[in-house]
C-alpha positions as CSV (number, residue, x, y, z in Angstrom):
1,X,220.5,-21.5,31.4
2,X,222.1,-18.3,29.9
3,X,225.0,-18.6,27.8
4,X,227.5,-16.2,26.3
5,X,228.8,-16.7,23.0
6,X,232.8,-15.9,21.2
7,X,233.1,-16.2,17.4
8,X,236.9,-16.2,15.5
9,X,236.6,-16.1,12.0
10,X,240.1,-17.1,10.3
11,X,241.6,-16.9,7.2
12,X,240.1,-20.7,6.4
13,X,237.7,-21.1,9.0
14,X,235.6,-20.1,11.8
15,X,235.7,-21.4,15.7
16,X,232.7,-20.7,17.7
17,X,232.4,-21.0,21.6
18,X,229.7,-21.4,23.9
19,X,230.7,-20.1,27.5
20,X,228.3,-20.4,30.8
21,X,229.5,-19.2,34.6
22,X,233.1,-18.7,32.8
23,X,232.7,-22.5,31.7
24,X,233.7,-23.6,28.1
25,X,230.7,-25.6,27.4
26,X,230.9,-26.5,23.6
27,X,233.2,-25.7,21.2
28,X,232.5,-26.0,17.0
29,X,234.6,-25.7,14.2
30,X,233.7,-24.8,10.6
31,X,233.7,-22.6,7.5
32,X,234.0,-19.2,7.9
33,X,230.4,-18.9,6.0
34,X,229.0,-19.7,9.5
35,X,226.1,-21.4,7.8
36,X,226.8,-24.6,8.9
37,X,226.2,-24.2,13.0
38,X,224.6,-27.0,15.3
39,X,221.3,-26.4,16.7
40,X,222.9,-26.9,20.4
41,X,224.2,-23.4,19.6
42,X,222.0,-21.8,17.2
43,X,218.8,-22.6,19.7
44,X,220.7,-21.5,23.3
45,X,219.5,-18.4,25.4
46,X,222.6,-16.3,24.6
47,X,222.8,-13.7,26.7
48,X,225.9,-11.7,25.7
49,X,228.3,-12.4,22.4
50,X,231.5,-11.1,21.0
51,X,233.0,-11.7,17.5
52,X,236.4,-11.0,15.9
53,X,235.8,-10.9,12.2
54,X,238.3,-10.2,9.3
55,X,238.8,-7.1,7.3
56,X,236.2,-8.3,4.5
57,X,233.6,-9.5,6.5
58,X,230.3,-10.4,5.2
59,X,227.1,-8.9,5.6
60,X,226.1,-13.0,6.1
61,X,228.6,-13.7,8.6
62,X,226.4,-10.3,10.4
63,X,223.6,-11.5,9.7
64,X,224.5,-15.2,11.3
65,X,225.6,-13.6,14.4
66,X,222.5,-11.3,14.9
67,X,220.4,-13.5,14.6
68,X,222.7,-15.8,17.9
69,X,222.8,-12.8,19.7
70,X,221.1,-9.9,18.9
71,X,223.7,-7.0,20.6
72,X,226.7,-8.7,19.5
73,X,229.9,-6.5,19.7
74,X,232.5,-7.2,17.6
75,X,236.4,-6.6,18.5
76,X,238.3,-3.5,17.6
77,X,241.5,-1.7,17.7
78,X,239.4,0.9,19.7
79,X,237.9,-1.1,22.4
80,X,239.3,-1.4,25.8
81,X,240.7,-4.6,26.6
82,X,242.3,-6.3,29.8
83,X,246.0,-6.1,28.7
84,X,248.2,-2.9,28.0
85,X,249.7,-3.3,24.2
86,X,253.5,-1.6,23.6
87,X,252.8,-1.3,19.7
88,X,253.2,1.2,17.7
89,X,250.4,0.1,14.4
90,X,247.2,-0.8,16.7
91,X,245.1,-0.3,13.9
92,X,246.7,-3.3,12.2
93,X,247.8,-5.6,14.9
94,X,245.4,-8.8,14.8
95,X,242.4,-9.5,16.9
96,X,243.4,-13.3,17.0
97,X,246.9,-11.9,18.5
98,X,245.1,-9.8,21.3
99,X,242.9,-12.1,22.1
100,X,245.5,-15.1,22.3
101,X,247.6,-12.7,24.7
102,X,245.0,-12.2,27.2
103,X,243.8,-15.7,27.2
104,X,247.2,-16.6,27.9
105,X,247.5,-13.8,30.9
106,X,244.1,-15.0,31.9
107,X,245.7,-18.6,32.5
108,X,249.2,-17.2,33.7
109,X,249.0,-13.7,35.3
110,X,252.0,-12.4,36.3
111,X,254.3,-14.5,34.6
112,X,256.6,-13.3,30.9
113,X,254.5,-15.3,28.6
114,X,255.9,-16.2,24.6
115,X,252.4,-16.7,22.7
116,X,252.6,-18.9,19.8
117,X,249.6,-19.3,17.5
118,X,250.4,-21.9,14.9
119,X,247.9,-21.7,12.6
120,X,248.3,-20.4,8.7
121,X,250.4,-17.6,9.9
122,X,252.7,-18.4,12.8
123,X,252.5,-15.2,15.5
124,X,255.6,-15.0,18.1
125,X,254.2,-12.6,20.8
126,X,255.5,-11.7,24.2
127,X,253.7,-10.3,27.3
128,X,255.7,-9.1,29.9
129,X,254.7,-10.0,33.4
130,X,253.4,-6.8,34.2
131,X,250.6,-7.6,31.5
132,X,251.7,-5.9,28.7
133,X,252.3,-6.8,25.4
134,X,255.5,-5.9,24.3
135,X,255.7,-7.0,20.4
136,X,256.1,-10.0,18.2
137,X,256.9,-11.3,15.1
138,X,254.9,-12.8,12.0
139,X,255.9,-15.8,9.9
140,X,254.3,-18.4,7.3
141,X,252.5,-21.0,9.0
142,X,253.0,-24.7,7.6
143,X,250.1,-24.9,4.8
144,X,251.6,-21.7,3.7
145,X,255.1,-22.9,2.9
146,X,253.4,-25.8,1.2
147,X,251.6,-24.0,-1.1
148,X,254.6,-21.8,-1.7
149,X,256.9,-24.6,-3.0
150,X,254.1,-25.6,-4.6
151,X,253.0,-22.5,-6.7
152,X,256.7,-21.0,-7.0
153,X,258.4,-23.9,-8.2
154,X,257.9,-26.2,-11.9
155,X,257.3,-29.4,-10.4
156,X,256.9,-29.9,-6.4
157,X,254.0,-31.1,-5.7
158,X,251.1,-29.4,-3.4
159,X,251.7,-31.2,0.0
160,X,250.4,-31.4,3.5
161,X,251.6,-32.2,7.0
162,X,252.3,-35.8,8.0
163,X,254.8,-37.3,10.3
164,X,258.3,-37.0,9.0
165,X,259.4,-40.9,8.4
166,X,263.0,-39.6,8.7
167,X,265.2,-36.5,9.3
168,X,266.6,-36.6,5.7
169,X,264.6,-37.5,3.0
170,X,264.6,-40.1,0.5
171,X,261.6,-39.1,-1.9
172,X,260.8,-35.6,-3.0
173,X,257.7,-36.1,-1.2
174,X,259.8,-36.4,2.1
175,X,262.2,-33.5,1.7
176,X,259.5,-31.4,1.2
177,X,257.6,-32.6,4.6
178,X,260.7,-32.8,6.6
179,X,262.0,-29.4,5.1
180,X,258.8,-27.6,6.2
181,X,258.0,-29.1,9.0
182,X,261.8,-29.1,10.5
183,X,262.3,-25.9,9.4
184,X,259.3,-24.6,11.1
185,X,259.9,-26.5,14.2
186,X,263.8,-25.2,14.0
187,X,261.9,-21.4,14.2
188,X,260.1,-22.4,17.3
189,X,263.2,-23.6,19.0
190,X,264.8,-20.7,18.1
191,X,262.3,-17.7,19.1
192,X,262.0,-20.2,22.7
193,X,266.0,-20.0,23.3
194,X,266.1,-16.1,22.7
195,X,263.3,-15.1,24.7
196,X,264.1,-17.4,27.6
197,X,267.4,-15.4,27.5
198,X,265.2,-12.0,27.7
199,X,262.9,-12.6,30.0
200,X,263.1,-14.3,33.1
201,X,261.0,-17.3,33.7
202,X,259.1,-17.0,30.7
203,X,256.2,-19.3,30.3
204,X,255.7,-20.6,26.5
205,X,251.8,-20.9,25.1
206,X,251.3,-22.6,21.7
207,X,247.9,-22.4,20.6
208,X,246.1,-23.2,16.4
209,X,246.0,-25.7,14.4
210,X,249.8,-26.6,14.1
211,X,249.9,-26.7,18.0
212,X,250.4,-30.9,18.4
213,X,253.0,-30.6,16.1
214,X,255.1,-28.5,17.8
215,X,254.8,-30.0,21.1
216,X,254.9,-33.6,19.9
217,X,258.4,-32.3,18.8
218,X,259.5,-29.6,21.4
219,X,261.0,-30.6,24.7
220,X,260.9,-27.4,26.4
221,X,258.2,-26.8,28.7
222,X,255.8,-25.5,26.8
223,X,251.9,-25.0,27.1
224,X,249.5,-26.1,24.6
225,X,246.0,-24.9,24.5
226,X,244.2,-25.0,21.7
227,X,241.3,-22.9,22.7
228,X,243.3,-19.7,23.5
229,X,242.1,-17.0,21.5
230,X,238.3,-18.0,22.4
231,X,239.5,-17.9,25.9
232,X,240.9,-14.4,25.2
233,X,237.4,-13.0,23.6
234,X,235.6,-14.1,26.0
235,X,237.8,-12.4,28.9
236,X,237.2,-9.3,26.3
237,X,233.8,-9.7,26.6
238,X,233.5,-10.1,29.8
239,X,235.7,-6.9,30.6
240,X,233.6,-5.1,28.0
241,X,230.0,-6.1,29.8
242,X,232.0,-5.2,33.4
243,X,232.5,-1.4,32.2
244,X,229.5,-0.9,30.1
């Protein structure tokens, strides 16, 4: 059996996807180093592959995903993609934001679509439904904030999520939690409520790492799916392989 493989390489980590017939078949998180693959992915037929790398990629991380697939193409502002983008710094705008848009028009097309991607930044993006991309915003994500306080301040401590115990807290400890965490989740009701005002019948997608979070604590209707952006690439690819 042939397979087709997506790579995402984060800030703090790297998610790799096997895909067959337009099947997610295996999914593996890790370092961004790559060296730490399974062999049910390292030792599959991979037919065609696509990677979205960051601006100081590796010559390793290359290496790595030569070696999986051997004409691997790797996202760029220049490459055509299935969705139309309204923005005016292309050369900038994220791979892990286009990609997360056109999985999320892959699973809703036609519809006005708020992308979330919670993971160490927080990206607000909207896709209008005649599939374009219209703009979006960029915040701190939750282990961000954390380390802020953290290195900014004399004495708070470096912290990480947990479930708030109550909404106003009795420890430092829990005033830092519930002030990140609320405040973050406060952002995310508020960026919901204004674009819901904007655009008629939008559909919210929350994707990354943050994602349960959020929905354990928003009761708008909102869609979580954590395998978005891999969902995106490989609709990339698969565009790419159609016109080449």
């Amino acid at each position: 059996m042939a397979y087709d493989i997506v790579t995402d390489i984060g800030n703090t980590r790297a998610k790799t996807a096997l895909f067959s017939n337009g099947n997610l078949v295996k999914t593996h998180t890790g370092p961004k180093t790559l060296d730490d693959l399974p062999t049910d992915i390292t030792e599959k037929n991979i037919r065609f592959g696509i990677a979205s790398l960051p601006a100081k990629a590796t010559s390793g991380q290359k290496q790595i995903l030569h070696r999986l697939c051997r004409d691997i193409i790797y996202l760029s502002s220049g490459m055509d993609i299935p969705l139309k983008i309204s923005h005016h710094t292309l050369d900038t705008l994220g791979n892990d934001r286009k990609a997360a848009c056109v999985g999320a028009v892959g699973f809703y097309p036609g519809k006005n679509l708020l992308v979330i991607d919670a993971g160490t930044a927080i990206t607000y993006d909207i896709v209008s439904a005649q599939g374009i991309m219209e703009g979006g915003n960029i915040s701190p994500g939750i282990s961000i904030r954390f380390k802020a306080l953290h290195n900014y301040t004399g004495k708070l401590p470096l912290l990480r999520s947990e479930k708030p115990e109550n909404i106003l807290g009795k420890t430092t400890r829990q005033s830092i939690i519930n002030g990140v965490q609320y405040g973050v989740l406060s952002e995310v009701k508020w960026y919901i409520e204004q674009m819901t005002k904007e655009y008629k019948g939008l559909i919210t997608i929350i994707s990354g790492g943050d994602a349960g979070f959020l929905a354990d604590n928003l009761k708008n209707s909102i869609f979580v799916h954590s395998d978005l952006v891999l969902f995106g690439l490989y609709r990339i690819l698969m565009n790419y392989v159609e016109t080449n």
